[in-house]
C-alpha positions in Angstrom: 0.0 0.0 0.0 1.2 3.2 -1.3 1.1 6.6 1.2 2.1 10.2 0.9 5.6 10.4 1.6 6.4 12.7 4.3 8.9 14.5 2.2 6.9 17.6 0.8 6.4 17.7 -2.8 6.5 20.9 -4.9 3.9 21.9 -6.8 3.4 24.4 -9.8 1.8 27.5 -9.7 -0.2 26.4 -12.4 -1.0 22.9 -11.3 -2.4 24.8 -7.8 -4.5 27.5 -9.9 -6.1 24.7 -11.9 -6.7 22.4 -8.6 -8.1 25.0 -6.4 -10.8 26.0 -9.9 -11.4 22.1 -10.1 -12.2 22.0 -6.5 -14.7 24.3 -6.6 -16.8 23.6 -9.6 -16.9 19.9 -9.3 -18.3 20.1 -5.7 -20.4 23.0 -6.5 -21.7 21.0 -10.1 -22.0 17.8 -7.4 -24.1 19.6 -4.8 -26.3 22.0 -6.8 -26.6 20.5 -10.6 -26.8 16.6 -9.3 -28.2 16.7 -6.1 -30.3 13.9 -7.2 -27.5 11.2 -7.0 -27.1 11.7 -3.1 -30.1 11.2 -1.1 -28.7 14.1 2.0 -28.3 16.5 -0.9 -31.3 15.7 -2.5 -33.3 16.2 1.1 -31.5 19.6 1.4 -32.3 20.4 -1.7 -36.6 20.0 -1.1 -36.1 20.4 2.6 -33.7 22.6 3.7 -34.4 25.7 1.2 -31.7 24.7 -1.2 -34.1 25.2 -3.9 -35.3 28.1 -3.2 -31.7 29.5 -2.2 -30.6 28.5 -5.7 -34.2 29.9 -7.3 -32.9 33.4 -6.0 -29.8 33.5 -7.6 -30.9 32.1 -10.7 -33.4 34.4 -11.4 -31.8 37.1 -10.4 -28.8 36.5 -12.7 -31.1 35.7 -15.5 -33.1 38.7 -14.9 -30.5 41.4 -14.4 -27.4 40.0 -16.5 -28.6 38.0 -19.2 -32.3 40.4 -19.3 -34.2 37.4 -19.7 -38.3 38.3 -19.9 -39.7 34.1 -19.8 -40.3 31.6 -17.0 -37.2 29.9 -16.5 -38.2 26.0 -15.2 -36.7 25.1 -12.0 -35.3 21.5 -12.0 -37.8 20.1 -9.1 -37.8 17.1 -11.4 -34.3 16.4 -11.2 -34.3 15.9 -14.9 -30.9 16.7 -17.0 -32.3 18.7 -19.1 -30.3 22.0 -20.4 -32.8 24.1 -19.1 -32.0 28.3 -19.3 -31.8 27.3 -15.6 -29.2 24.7 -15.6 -27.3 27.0 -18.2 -27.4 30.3 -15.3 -26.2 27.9 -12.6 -23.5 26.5 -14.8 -22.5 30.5 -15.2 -23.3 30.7 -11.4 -21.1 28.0 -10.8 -17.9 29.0 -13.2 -17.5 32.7 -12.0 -17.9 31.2 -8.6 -14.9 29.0 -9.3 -13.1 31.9 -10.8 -13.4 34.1 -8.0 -13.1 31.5 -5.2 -9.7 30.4 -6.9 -8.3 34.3 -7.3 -9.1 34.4 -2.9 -7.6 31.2 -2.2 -4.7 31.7 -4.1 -4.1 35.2 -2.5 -5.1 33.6 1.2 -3.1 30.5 0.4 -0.3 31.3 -1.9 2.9 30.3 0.1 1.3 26.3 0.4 4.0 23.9 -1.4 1.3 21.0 -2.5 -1.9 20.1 -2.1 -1.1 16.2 -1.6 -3.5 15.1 1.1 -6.5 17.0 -0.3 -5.8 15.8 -4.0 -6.2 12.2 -2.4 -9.4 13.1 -0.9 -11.0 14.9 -3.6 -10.1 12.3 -5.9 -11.4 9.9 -3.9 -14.6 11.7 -4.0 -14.5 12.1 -7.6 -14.0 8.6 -8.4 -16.6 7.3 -6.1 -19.1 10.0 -7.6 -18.1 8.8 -11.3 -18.1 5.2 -10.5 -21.6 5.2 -8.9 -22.7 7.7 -11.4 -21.6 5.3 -14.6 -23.1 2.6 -12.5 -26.2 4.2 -12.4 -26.2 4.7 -16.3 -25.3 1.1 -16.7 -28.6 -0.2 -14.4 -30.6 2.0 -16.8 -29.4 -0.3 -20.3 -29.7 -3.8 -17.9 -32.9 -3.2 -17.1 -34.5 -1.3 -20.2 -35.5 2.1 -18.2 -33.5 4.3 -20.5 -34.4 3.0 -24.0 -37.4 0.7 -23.3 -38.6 -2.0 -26.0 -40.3 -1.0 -29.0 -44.0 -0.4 -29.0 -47.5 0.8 -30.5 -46.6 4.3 -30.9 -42.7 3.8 -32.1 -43.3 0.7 -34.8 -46.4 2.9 -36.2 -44.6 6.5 -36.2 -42.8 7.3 -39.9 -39.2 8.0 -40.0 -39.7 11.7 -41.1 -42.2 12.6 -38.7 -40.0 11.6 -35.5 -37.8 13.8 -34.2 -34.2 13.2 -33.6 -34.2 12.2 -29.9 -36.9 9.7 -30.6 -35.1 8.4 -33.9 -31.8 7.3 -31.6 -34.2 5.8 -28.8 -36.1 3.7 -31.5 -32.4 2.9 -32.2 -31.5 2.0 -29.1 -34.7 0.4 -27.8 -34.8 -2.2 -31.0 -31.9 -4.2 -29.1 -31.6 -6.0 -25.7 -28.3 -7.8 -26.7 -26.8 -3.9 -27.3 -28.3 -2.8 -24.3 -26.4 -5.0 -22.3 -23.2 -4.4 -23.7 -23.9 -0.9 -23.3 -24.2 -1.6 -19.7 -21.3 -3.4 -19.4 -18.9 -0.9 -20.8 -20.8 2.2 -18.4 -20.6 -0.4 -15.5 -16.8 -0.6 -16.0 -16.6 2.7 -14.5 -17.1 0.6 -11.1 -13.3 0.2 -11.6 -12.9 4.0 -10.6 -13.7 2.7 -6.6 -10.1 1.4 -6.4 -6.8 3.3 -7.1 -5.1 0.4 -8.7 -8.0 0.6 -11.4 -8.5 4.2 -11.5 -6.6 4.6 -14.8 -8.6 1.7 -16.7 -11.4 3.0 -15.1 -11.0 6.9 -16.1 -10.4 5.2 -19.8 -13.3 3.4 -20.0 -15.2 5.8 -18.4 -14.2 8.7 -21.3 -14.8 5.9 -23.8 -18.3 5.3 -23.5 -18.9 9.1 -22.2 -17.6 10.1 -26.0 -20.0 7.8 -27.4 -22.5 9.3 -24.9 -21.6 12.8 -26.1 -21.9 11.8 -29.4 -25.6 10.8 -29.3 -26.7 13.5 -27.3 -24.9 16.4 -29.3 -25.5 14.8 -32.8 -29.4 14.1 -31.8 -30.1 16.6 -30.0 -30.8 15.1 -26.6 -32.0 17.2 -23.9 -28.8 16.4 -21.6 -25.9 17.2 -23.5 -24.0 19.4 -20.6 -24.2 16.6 -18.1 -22.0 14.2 -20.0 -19.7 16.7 -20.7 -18.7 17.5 -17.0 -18.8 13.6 -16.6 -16.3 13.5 -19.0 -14.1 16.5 -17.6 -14.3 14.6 -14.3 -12.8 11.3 -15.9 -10.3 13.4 -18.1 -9.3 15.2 -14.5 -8.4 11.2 -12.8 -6.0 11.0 -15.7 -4.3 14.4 -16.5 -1.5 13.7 -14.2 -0.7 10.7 -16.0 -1.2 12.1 -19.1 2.2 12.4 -20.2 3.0 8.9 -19.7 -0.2 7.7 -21.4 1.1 9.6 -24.3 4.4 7.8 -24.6 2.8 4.7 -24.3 0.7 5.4 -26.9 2.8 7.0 -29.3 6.5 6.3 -28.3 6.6 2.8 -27.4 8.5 3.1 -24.5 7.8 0.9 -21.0 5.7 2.5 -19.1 4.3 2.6 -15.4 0.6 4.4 -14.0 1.6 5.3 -10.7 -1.1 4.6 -8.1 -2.8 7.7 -6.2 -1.1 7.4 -2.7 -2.7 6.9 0.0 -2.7 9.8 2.9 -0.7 8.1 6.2 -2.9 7.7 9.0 -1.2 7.0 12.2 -3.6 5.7 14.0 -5.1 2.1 13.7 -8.5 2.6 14.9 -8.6 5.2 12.4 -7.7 2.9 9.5 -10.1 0.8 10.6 -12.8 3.6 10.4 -12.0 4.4 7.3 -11.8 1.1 5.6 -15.4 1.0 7.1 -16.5 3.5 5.8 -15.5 2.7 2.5 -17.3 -0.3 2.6 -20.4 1.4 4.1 -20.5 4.0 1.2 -19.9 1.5 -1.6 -22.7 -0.8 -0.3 -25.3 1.4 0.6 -25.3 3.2 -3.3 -25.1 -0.3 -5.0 -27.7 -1.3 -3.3 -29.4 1.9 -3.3 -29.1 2.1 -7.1 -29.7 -1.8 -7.8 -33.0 -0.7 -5.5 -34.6 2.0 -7.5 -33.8 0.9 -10.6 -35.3 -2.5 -10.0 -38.5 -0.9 -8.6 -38.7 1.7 -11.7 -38.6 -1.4 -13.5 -41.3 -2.8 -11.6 -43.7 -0.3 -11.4 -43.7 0.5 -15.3 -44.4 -3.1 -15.8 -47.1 -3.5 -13.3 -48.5 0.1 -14.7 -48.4 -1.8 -18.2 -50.1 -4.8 -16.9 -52.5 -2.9 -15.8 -53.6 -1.2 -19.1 -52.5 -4.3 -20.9 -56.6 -4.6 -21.6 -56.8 -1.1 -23.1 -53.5 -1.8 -25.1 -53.1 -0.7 -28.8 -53.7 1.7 -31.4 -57.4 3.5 -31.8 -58.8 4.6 -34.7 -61.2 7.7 -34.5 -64.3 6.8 -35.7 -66.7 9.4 -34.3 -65.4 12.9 -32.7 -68.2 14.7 -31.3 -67.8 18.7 -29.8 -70.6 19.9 -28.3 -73.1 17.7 -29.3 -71.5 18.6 -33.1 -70.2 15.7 -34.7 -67.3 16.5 -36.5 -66.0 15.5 -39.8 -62.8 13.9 -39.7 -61.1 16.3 -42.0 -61.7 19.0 -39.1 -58.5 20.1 -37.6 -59.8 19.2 -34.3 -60.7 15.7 -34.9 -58.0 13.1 -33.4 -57.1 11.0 -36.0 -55.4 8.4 -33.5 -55.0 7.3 -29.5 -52.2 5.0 -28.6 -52.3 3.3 -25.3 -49.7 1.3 -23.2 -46.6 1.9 -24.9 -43.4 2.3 -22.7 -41.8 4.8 -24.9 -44.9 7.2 -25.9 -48.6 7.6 -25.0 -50.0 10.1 -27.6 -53.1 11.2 -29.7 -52.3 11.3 -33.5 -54.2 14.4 -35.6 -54.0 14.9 -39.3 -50.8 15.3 -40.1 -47.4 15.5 -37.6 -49.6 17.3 -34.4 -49.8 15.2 -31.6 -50.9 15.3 -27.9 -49.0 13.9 -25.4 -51.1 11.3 -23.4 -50.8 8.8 -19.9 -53.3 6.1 -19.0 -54.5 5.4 -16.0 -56.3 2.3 -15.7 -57.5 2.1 -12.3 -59.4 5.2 -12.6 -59.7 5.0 -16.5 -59.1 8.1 -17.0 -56.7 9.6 -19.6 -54.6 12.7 -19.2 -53.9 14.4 -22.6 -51.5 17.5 -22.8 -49.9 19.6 -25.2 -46.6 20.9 -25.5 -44.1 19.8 -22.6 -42.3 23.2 -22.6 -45.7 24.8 -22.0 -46.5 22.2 -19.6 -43.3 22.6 -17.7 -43.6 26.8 -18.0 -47.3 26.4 -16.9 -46.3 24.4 -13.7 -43.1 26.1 -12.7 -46.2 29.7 -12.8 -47.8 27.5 -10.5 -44.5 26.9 -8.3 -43.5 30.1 -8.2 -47.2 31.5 -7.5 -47.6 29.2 -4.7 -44.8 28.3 -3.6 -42.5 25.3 -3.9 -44.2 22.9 -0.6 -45.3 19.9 -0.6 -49.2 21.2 -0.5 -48.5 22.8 -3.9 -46.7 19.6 -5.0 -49.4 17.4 -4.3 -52.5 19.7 -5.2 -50.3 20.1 -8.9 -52.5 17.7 -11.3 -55.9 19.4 -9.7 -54.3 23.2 -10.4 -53.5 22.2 -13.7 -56.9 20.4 -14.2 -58.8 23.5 -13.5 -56.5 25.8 -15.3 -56.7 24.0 -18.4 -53.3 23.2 -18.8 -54.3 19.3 -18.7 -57.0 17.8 -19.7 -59.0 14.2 -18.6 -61.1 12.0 -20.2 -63.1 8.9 -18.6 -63.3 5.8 -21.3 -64.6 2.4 -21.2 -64.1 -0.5 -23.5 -67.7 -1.0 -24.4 -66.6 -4.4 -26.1 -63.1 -6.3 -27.4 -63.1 -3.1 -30.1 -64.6 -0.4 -29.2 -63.1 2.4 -26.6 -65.9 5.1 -25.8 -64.0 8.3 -24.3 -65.6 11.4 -23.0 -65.3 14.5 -20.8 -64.0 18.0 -21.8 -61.1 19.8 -23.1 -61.1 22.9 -22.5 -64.2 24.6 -22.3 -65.7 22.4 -25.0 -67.4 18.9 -24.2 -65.9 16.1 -26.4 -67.8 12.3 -26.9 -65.4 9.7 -28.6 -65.6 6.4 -30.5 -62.4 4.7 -31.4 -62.2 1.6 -33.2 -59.0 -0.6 -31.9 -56.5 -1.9 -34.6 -56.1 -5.2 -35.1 -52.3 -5.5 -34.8 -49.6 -7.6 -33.8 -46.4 -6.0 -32.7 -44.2 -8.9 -33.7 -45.2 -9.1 -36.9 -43.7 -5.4 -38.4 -40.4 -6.5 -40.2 -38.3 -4.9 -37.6 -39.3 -7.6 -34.9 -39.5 -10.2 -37.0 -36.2 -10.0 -38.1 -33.7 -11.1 -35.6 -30.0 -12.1 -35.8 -28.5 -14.1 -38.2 -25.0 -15.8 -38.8 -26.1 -16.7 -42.2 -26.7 -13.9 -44.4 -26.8 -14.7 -48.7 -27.7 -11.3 -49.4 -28.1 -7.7 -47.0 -31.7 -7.5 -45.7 -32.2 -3.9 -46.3 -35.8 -2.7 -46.7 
C-alpha cells in the first residue's frame, strides 16, 4: 500500500491554480446541478431551502445580467435537461470557481502542495463517477433508458420523428446492445479502487464520448451533463497524461503510478476508514440496484394494468358539443395510442400530436400539449404558490382547472370499441375509437432477428 511520503512535494503554480478551480466547480456541479445522486443533498435540496436559495440566484442573474423576460423552469424534477436554468447555474457555478480560486490563491499562496487534499477529492471524484456510470449502466440492464419497442414507435414514420426519438427507436430495437452498453458504463465501477482508477477513467471517457456523441448529434435534452462527466474522468488521468502519451505514441515501458494513499497513524482510524468505505460502496449499490429494479417494476405492473386497453385507436366518431365533427376537421383526433413504454399520444392529421398517460385504475386519460408549455405552466404554479409539498401534491388538480391538462373517462364497451368522454377545455368532447387489429411482432423490424447466415443484406 502506497502513502504520501512525508517528504513535501513541490507543486506548480499552475498545477495549484487549476486544482483549487477544479475544487470548486466539481463540488459545486456535485451539490447544486446533481443533487439527485445523493439522497442528504437531495433532502437539502426539497427540505432545507436549497431550492429556493438557488431559485434566488438564478433568477436574479437571469433577470439582471442575461435580461431574460420568460419563465425559467426550476429542475424540481431532477431531470438533466439543459434548461436556461441549468445553463445560469452553470455560469453561477464557473464565476464562482473563478473568484473562489483568485481568494484562495491570494489567502493560500505560500502552500507547497496540495497532496493530502488531492487524495481526498479524488477519492470523492471517483466514487461519484463510479456510482454515477453505475447508475447509467442499471438503466441499459434493465430497459429504463431505451425501453422496448411499441404501439406508438413501430407505427410513427421516419420523417415525422424527431431526432431524440429516432436514436431511442435505435437503441430500444436491441436488448443484446443494451447490455453491452451496460457493461462498458458499469466498468466505470473500476474508478472505486486506485489500482484501477486509470482503466477506469479510460473506460469511463470511452463510453462518455459515445454518450456525447448521441446527445450532441441528436439533440438530446442532456448534453452538458455528460460533458462535465467527461471533464471529471479526463481530471483522474491528466497527471498521468504524459505517460499515457508515450505509451501510446512512443513505445516506451511505461508505469501508471497509483494515487497514494494519505498516512494515518492511528489504527482505529484505518479501521474507520476502511469501514467506511465499505459502508459507502454498499449502501449506493444497493441503493441504485433498489430503484432501478422498482422503476422497472412499477412501469411493468403500470403496463399490466392497461394491458386490456393496449393498442392503437382509430377515431371513428369525434363529437364537440353535441356537433359531430367531420374527420377532416382540424380538431378531430385521427389516433390514441395506449400502453406503450416509450410514448402515450393522440395522433391528428398530419405531424400534431398530444401527449397522453393512461391510468387504468381510474380510467381516465390525461392528454397535454406541448411539454415546454407544460413545464412553463407548472413552474407559474410553483413560483405562484410556492414550492411545498401542499403545492406539489394539489399540482395535477391546479393544472386540471386551469386548463393546462386535460382528462377524459373511457370504457371499453366491447373487445373493439373504446368510448371516451369528458372536456377539453371549455368544449365537451364524446369519442368512439375503433381498436386496430395488430400484432407487434409481426412489423419486419421484430421479426427480423440475428443471423449468422446472411446470402444477401436484408435492407428494406
Amino acid at each position: 500500500m502506497k502513502k504520501i511520503n512525508k517528504v513535501a512535494s513541490s507543486w506548480k503554480s499552475h498545477e495549484k491554480i487549476g486544482f483549487r478551480f477544479v475544487i470548486i466547480v466539481f463540488t459545486l456541479f456535485i451539490i447544486l446541478l446533481d443533487w439527485p445522486a445523493n439522497p442528504i443533498v437531495t433532502y437539502l435540496y426539497y427540505y432545507g431551502y436549497l431550492a429556493q436559495g438557488l431559485d434566488g440566484i438564478v433568477s436574479w442573474i437571469g433577470k439582471n445580467l442575461f435580461h431574460i423576460s420568460y419563465v425559467i423552469v426550476s429542475p424540481y424534477d431532477g431531470e438533466h435537461n439543459d434548461r436556461t436554468y441549468v445553463y445560469l447555474l452553470y455560469f453561477f457555478i464557473t464565476l464562482t470557481g473563478v473568484v473562489g480560486t483568485l481568494l484562495w490563491s491570494l489567502a493560500d499562496r505560500k502552500r507547497q502542495n496540495y497532496d493530502a487534499l488531492y487524495y481526498w477529492f479524488t477519492a470523492i471524484i471517483r466514487y461519484y463517477l463510479a456510482f454515477t456510470m453505475f447508475l447509467f449502466g442499471l438503466y441499459k440492464f434493465f430497459r429504463i433508458q431505451f425501453p422496448e419497442l411499441g404501439y406508438y414507435t413501430l407505427t410513427e414514420t421516419v420523417g415525422d420523428m424527431s431526432p431524440m426519438h429516432l436514436a431511442w427507436t435505435f437503441f430500444g430495437y436491441s436488448q443484446g446492445y443494451n447490455v453491452f452498453m451496460g457493461m462498458v458504463e458499469s466498468a466505470g465501477l473500476l474508478l472505486l479502487f486506485r489500482r484501477t482508477t486509470a482503466f477506469g477513467a479510460l473506460l469511463s471517457m470511452a463510453a462518455l464520448t459515445n454518450v456525447i456523441a448521441i446527445n450532441y448529434s441528436f439533440d438530446v435534452h442532456a448534453k452538458m451533463y455528460p460533458t462535465v462527466l467527461f471533464f471529471m474522468a479526463f481530471f483522474l488521468l491528466i497527471k498521468d497524461a504524459k505517460r499515457i502519451g508515450q505509451f501510446f505514441f512512443t513505445g516506451r515501458a511505461v508505469s501508471l503510478p497509483v494515487i497514494k494513499e494519505v498516512v494515518v497513524q492511528k489504527r482505529w482510524m484505518n479501521i474507520g476508514k476502511t469501514a467506511l468505505k465499505i459502508l459507502v460502496i454498499g449502501f449506493f449499490l444497493v441503493a441504485h440496484l433498489k430503484s432501478s429494479i422498482g422503476y422497472r417494476k412499477g412501469y411493468q405492473e403500470k403496463l399490466k394494468s392497461i394491458s386490456p386497453y393496449s393498442g392503437i385507436y382509430d377515431v371513428d366518431v369525434f363529437v364537440l358539443n353535441n356537433d359531430t365533427l367531420s374527420k377532416d376537421h382540424r380538431q378531430v383526433w385521427r389516433q390514441l395510442v395506449l400502453g406503450d413504454r416509450m410514448l402515450e399520444a393522440v395522433r391528428f392529421k398530419g405531424d400534431s400530436i398530444l401527449f397522453a398517460s393512461a391510468a387504468a385504475n381510474k380510467k381516465q386519460i390525461t392528454v397535454t400539449g406541448n411539454p415546454t408549455e407544460l413545464f412553463t405552466n407548472i413552474q407559474k404554479i410553483y413560483n405562484e404558490l410556492g414550492f411545498t409539498d401542499e403545492t406539489y401534491y394539489s399540482m395535477d388538480s391546479v393544472l386540471l382547472a386551469r386548463q393546462v391538462v386535460n382528462v377524459l373517462n373511457f370504457e371499453l364497451v366491447d373487445s373493439t370499441a373504446l368510448l371516451l368522454s369528458g372536456a377539453i377545455k371549455n368544449d365537451l368532447v364524446s369519442i368512439i375509437a375503433k381498436k386496430r387489429d395488430i400484432n407487434l411482432n409481426e412489423f419486419r423490424l421484430m421479426k427480423r432477428r440475428f443471423h449468422w447466415i446472411n446470402e444477401a443484406s436484408y435492407f428494406y
